[in-house]
N, C-alpha and C positions, 0 to 999 in steps of 0.2 A: 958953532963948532960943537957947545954941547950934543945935540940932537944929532947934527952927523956921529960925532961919535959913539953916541946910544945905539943909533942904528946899526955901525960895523961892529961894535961888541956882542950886540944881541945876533946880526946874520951870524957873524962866527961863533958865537956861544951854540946855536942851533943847527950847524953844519955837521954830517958826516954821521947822524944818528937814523938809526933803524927802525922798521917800523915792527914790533915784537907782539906777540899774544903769551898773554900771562894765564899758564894755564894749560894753552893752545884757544880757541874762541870755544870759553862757555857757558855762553847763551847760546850756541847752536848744536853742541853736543857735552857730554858729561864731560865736567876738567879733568885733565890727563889721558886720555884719551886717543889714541891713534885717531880717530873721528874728528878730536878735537883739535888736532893739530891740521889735519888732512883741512878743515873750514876755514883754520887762521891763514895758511897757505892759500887758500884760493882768496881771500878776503887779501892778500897783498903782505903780508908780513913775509918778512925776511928771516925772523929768529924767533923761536918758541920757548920762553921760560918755564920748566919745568919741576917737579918734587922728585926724589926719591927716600924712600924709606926699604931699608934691609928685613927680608922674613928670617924667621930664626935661621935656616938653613944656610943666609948668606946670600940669597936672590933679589937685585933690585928690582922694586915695584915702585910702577909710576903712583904715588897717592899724595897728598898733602898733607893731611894729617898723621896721627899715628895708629889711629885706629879707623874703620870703615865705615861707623855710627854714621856718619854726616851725609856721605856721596854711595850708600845702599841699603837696604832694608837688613842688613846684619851687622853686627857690632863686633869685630873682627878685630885684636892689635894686630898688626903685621908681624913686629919683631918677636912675637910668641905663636906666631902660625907659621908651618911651611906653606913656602910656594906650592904646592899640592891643593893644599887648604885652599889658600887664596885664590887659586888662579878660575874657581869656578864662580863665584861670587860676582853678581850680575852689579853694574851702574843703576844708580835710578834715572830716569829719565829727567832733560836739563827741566828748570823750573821757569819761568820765563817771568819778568818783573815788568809792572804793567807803572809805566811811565809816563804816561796821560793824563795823570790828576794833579788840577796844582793845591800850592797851599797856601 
């Protein structure tokens, strides 16, 4: 009886969830990303969790952090740049983590 019952709690614990890309998928293009979301979508997700952060102006921008230091070669806060600013400022290319070595 136990074990049945493990079982029906866990299918039903697990039923009814979605398969999401956090980010949109990036390991195939820069997080937040129109790109990135466009890979999570063909790679089978249903829902894409995503950041926004406001530039001083009041314009959401897709980023995670609060400044650009991380995901481009400039170091940019959002909420003390306008959208103007921002919106020329290039992604760096995704960086790809090499998964092959054990320890």
């Amino acid at each position: 009886l136990t074990q049945g019952l493990l079982r029906f709690q866990k299918k039903k614990f697990f039923s009814g969830f979605k398969l999401g890309g956090h980010r949109g998928s990036p390991l195939e293009a820069p997080e937040n990303s129109v790109e990135s979301f466009k890979k999570a979508k063909e790679a089978g997700c249903e829902v894409v969790e995503f950041d926004i952060h406001l530039s001083a102006d009041g314009v959401p921008v897709l980023i995670h952090d609060d400044t650009t230091k991380r995901t481009s070669k400039e170091n940019v806060t959002i909420a003390e740049a306008t959208f103007d600013e921002i919106k020329h400022i290039s992604l760096n290319e995704v960086k790809l983590v090499d998964f092959s070595y054990t320890v």
